[in-house]
C-alpha positions as CSV (number, residue, x, y, z in Angstrom):
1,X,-8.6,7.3,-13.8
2,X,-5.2,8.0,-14.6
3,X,-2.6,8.1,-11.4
4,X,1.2,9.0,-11.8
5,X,3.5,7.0,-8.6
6,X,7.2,7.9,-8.2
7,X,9.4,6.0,-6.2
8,X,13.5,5.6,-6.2
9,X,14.9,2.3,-7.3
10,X,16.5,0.4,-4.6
11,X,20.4,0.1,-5.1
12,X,19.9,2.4,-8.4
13,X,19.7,6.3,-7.8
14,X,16.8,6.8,-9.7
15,X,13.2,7.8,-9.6
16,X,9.9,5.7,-10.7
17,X,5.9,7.0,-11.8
18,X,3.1,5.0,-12.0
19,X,0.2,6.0,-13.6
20,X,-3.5,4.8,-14.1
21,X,-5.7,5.4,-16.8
22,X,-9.6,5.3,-16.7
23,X,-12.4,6.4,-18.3
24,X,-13.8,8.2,-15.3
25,X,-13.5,11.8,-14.0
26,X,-11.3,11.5,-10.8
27,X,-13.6,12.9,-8.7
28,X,-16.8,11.1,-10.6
29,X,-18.4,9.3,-7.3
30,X,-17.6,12.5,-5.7
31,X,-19.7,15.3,-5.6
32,X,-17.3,18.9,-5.7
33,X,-19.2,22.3,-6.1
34,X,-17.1,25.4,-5.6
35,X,-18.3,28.5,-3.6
36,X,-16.5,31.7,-2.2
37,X,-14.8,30.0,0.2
38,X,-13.1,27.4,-1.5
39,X,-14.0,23.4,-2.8
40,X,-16.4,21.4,-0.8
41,X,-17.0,17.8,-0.4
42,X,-21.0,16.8,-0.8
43,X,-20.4,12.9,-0.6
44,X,-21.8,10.7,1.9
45,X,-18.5,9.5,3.5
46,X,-18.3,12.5,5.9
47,X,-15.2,14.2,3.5
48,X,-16.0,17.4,4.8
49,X,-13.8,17.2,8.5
50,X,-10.8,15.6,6.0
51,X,-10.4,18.4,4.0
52,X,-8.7,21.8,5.4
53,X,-10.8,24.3,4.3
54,X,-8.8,26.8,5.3
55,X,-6.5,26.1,2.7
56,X,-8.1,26.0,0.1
57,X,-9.4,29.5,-1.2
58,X,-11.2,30.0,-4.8
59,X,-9.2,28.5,-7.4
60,X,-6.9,25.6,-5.6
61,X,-7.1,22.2,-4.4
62,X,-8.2,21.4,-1.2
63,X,-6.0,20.2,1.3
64,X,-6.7,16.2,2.6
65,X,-6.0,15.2,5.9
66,X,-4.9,11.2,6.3
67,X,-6.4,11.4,10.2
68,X,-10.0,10.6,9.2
69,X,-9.3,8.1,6.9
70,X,-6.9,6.6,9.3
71,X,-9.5,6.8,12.1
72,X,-11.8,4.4,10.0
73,X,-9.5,1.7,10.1
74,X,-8.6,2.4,14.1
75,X,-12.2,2.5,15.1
76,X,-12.0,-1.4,13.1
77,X,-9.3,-2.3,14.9
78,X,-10.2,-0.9,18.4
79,X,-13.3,-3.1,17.8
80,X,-11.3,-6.2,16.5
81,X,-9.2,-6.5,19.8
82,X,-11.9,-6.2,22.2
83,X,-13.1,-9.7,21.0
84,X,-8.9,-10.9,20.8
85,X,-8.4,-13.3,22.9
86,X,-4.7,-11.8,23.6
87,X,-3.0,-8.7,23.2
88,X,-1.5,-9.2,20.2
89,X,2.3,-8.5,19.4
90,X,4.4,-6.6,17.1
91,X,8.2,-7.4,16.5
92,X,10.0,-4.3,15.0
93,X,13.7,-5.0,13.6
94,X,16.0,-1.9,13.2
95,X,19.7,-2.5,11.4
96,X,20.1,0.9,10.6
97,X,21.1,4.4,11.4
98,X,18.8,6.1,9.2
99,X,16.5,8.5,10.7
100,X,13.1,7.6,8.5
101,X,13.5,3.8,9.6
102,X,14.0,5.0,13.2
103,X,11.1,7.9,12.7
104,X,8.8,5.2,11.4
105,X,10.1,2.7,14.5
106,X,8.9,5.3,17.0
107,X,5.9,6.1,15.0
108,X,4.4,2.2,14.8
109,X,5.4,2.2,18.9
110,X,3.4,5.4,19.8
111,X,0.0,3.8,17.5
112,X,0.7,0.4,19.1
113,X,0.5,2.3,22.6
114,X,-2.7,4.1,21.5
115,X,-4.3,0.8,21.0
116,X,-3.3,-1.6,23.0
117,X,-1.1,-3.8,20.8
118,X,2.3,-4.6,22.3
119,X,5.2,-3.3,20.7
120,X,8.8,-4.7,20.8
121,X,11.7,-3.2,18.9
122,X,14.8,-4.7,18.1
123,X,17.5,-3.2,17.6
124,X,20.3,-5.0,15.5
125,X,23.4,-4.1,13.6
126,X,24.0,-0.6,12.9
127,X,21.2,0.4,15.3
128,X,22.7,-1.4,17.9
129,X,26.1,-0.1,17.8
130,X,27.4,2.3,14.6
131,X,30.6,0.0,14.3
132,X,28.3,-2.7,12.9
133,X,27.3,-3.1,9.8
134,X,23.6,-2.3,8.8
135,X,21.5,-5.5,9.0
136,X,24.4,-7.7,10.6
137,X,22.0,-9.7,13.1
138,X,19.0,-9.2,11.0
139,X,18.9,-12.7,9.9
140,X,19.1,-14.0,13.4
141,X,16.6,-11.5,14.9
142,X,14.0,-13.0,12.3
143,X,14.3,-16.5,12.9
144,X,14.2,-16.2,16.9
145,X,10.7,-13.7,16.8
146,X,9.8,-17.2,13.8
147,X,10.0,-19.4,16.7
148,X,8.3,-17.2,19.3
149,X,5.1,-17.9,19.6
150,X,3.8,-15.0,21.7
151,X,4.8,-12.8,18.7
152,X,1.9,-12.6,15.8
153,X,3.8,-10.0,13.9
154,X,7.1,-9.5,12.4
155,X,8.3,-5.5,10.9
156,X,12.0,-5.4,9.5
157,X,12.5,-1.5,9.1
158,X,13.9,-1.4,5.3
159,X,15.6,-0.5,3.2
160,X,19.1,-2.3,4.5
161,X,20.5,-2.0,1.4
162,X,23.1,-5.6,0.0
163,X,22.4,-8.2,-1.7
164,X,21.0,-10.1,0.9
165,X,17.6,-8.0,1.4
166,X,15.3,-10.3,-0.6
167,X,16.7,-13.4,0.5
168,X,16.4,-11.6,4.7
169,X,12.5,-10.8,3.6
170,X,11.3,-14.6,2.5
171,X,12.9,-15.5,6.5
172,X,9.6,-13.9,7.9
173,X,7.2,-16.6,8.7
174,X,4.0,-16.0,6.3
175,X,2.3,-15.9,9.7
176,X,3.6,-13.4,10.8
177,X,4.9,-11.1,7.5
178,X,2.8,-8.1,8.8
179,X,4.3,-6.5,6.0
180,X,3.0,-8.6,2.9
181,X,6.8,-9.1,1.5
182,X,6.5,-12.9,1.6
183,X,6.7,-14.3,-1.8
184,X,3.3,-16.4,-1.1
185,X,1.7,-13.2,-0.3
186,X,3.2,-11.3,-3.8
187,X,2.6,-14.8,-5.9
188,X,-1.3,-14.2,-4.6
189,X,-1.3,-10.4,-5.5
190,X,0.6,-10.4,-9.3
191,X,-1.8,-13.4,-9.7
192,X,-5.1,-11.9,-8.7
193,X,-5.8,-14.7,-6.2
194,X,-7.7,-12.9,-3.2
195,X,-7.9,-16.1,-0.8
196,X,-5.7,-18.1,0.7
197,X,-6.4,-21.4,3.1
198,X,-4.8,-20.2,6.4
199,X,-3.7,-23.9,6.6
200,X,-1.3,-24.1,3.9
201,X,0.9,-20.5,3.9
202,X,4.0,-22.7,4.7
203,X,3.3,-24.5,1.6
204,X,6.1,-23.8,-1.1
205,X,3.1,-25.2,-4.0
206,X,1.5,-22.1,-5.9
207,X,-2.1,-21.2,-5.8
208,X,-3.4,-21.6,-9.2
209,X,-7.1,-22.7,-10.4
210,X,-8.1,-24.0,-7.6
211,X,-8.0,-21.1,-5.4
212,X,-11.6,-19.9,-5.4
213,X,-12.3,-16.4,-7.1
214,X,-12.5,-12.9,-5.7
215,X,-16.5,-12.8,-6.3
216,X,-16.9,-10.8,-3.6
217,X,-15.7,-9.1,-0.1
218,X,-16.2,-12.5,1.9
219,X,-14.0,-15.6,1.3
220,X,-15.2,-18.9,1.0
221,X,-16.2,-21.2,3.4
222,X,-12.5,-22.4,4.6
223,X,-10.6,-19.6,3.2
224,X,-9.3,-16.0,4.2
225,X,-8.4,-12.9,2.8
226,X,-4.3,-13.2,1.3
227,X,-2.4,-10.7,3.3
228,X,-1.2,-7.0,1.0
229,X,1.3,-5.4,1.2
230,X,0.6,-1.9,3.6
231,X,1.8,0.6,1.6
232,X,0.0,0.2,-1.9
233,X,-2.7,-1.1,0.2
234,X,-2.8,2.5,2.3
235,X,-3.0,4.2,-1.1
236,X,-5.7,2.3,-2.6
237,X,-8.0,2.9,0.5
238,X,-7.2,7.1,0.3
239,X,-8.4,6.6,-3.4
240,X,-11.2,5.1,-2.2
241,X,-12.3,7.5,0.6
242,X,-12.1,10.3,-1.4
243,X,-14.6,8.5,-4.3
244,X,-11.7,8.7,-6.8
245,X,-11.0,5.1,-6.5
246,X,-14.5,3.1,-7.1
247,X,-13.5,-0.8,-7.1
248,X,-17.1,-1.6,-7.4
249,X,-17.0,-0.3,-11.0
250,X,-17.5,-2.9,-13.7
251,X,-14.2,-4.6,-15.2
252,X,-13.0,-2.1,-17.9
253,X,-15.0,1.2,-16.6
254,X,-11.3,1.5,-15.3
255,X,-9.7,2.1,-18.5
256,X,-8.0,4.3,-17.2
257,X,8.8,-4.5,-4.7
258,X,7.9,-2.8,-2.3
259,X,5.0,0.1,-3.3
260,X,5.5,0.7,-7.1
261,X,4.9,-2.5,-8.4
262,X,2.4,-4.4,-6.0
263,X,0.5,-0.7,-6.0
264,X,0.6,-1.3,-10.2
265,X,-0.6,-5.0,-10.0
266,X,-3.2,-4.4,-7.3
267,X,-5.0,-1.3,-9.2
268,X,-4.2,-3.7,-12.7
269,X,-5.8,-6.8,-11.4
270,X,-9.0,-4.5,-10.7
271,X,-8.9,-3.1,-14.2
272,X,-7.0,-0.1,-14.2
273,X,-4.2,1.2,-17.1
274,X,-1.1,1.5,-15.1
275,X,2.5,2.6,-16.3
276,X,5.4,2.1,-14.6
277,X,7.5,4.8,-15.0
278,X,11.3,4.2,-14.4
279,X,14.2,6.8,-15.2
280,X,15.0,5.1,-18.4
281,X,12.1,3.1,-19.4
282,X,8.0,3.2,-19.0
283,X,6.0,-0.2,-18.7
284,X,2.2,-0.9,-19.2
285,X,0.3,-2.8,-16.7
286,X,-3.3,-4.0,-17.9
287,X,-5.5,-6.6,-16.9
288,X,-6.0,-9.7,-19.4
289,X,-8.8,-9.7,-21.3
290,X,-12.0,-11.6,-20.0
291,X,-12.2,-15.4,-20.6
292,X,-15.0,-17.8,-20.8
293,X,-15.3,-20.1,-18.5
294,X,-14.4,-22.7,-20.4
295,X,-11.4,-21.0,-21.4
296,X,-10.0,-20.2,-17.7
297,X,-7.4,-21.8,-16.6
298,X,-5.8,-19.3,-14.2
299,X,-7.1,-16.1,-12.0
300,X,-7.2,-12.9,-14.4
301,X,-4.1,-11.2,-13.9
302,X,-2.2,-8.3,-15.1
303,X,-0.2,-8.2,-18.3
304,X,3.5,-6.0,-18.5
305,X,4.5,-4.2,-21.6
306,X,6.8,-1.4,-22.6
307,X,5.0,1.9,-23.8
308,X,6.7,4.3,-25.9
309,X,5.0,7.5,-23.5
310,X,7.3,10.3,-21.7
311,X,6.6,11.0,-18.1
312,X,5.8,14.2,-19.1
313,X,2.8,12.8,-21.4
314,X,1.8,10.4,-18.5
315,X,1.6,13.0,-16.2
316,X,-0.4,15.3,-18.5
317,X,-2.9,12.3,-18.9
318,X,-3.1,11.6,-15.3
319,X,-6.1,11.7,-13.0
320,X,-3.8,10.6,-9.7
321,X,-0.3,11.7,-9.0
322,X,1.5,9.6,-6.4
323,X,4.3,10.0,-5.3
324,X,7.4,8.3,-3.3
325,X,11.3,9.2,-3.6
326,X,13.5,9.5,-0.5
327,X,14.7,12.4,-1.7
328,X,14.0,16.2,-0.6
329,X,15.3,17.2,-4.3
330,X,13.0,15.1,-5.9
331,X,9.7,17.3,-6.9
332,X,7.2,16.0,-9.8
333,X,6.3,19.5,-12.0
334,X,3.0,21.2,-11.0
335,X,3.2,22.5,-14.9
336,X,3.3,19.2,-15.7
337,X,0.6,18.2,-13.9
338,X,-3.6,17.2,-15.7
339,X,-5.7,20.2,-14.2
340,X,-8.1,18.9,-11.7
341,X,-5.8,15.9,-10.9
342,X,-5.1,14.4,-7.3
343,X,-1.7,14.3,-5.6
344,X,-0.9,11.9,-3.0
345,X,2.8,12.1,-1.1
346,X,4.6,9.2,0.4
347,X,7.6,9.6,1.0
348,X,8.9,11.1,4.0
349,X,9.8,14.5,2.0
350,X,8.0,16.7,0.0
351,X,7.9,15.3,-3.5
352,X,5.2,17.6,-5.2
353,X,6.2,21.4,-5.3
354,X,4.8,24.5,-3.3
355,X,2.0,25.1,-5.8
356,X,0.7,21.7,-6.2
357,X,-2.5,22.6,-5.7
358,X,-3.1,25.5,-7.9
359,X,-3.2,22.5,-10.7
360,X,-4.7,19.4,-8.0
361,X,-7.6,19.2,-7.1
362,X,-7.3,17.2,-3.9
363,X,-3.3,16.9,-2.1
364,X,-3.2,14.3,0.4
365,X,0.7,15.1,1.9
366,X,1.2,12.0,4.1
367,X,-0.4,8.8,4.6
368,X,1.6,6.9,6.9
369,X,-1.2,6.7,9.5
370,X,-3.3,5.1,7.4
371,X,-0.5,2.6,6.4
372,X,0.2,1.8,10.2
373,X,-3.9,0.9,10.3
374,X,-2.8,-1.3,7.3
375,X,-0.3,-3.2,9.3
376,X,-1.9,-3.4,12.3
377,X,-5.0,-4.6,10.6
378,X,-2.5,-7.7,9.2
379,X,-1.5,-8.4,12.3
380,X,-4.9,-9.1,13.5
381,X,-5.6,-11.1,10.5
382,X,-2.5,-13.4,10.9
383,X,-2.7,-14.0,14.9
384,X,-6.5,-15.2,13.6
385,X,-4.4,-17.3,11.0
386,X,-2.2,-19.1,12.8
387,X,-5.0,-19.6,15.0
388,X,-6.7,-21.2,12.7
389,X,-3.9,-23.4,11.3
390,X,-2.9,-24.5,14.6
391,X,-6.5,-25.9,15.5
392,X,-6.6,-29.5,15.3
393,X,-8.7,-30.6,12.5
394,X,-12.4,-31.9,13.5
């Protein structure tokens, strides 16, 4: 599978692709057969009520609908909170005037509402009153939702763009970093190491070899799953709904800060090609080759290298197309485009031109409802966490 991302640099006006290489067909573990009305999925995962048939007459792509796929994860969490022993809640921090932060503010209220999580938002800085600067009172808003201990969940509504944005993101509490920006969290996923013990996130030591391996779905006796970031994690669960993503393949079948790179490292770590694509440079991402046992010393991880390839080549090559600049201007070539590729869109604009889909296969336009079920799927996880750590010992 082969996937192009782009994304803008933050602080640099520039735009970013990612793209996976495998040696599978991107619709391999789905079945497609064409008729006179259009493309149809056969699969077993009930595709056929996320694709807008309508849309898609002989010839083009057909048109994919997040809400399904997002109401997988709801059904999950709908279940998950019947057995909570509270209502969980969800800080949101807002420093800033732009309208997407403030779109995406209202939009994780009106899911919380839907479901039953409560919702707080913040608002700080520039949200608070224009004559302040964006994210003055960020800081401060962290460390007093830190030290609150009816709130399980902490979302600051990037970007807030200064110097100080990395430094405001490690202030979250690993508890409660819905968001999986916490450098424990990102240490984990560019490392490959799947579980955690809930009773050490506060730890500043590393995980290394003695974290247990990702063998399966289920951690360890003692352990739990390491917290992702949404985002990249939302992306990765489209590609697997549609059967274009298949992490169940065999390492190598798949020869194929804030999304680009933990979306490279997490598709790397599971075997994929990936190049990262920025506006003056293109890097490699590919796992590291298999080790004995003998030989292991740490989790196999992804390797970074430079690649020599044009965007325009990448894209030609690639099976997946996603895509994520801020930027209305911003549109990736549909005669650029591999025939038969898919297109996912992330960013709040329209990235992929008019005619996407007489070169995609599948176009998925939005998936910020799945990436809300992301997040509020962390949430649940990390109230269970801090339950867990705060248990006295037997």
């Amino acid at each position: 599978m082969i996937a192009t991302f782009c994304e803008s640099i933050q602080f640099i006006e520039s735009s970013a692709a990612l793209l996976l290489s495998a040696a599978v067909h991107p619709l391999a573990t789905l079945a497609v057969h064409r008729s006179a009305s259009g493309i149809f999925p056969t699969s077993d995962f009930g595709l056929e009520e996320a694709f807008d048939a309508t849309m898609a007459s002989e010839g083009k792509g057909v048109l994919l609908k997040a809400d399904p796929i997002a109401n997988t994860f709801r059904d999950e969490i709908k279940s998950a909170l019947t057995s909570s022993t509270r209502k969980p809640k969800l800080v949101g921090i807002l420093a800033t005037t732009s309208a997407p932060s403030k779109f995406y503010a209202e939009f994780t209220r009106k899911q919380c509402d839907a479901l039953g999580v409560e919702f707080v938002l913040r608002r700080v800085g520039a949200a608070a009153d224009e004559s302040l600067a964006p994210g003055e009172g960020v800081e401060e808003a962290i460390i007093e939702a830190n030290e609150d201990d009816s709130v399980d969940g902490i979302m600051v509504y990037y970007p807030i763009f200064g110097v100080q944005q990395a430094r405001r993101a490690q202030i979250v509490s690993p508890y409660k970093d819905v968001e999986g920006l916490h450098v424990k969290f990102h240490y984990n996923l560019y490392h490959n190491i799947r579980f955690l013990d809930p009773k050490t996130l506060n730890s500043s030591r590393p995980t290394t070899s003695d974290a247990p391996a990702a063998v399966n779905d289920e951690p360890p006796a003692g352990y739990v799953k390491s917290i992702l970031p949404c985002t990249p994690l939302a992306i990765v669960k489209c590609l697997e709904y549609t059967g274009v993503y298949n992490k169940i393949l065999p390492y190598g079948d798949r020869a194929s800060e804030v999304v680009g790179r933990p979306l490279a490292a997490l598709l790397a770590n599971d075997g994929a090609r990936v190049f990262s694509v920025d506006i003056d440079s293109i890097q490699e991402y590919t796992k590291r080759p298999r080790q004995s046992a003998d030989e292991r010393k740490f989790h196999p991880r992804h390797v970074v290298h430079p690649t020599s390839m044009s965007l325009q080549e990448c894209l030609a090559l690639s099976d997946v197309v996603v895509s994520a600049v801020p930027s209305a201007e911003y549109k990736v070539k549909t005669a650029w485009l591999k025939d038969g590729c898919v297109c996912v869109n992330v960013a709040a604009d329209k990235n992929f031109e008019a005619d996407v889909r007489e070169k995609a296969s599948v176009y998925l336009p939005t998936i910020g409802k799945v990436t809300i079920m992301m997040l509020l799927r962390n949430l649940l996880r990390l109230q269970q966490y801090r339950q867990i750590a705060n248990a006295p010992s037997v």
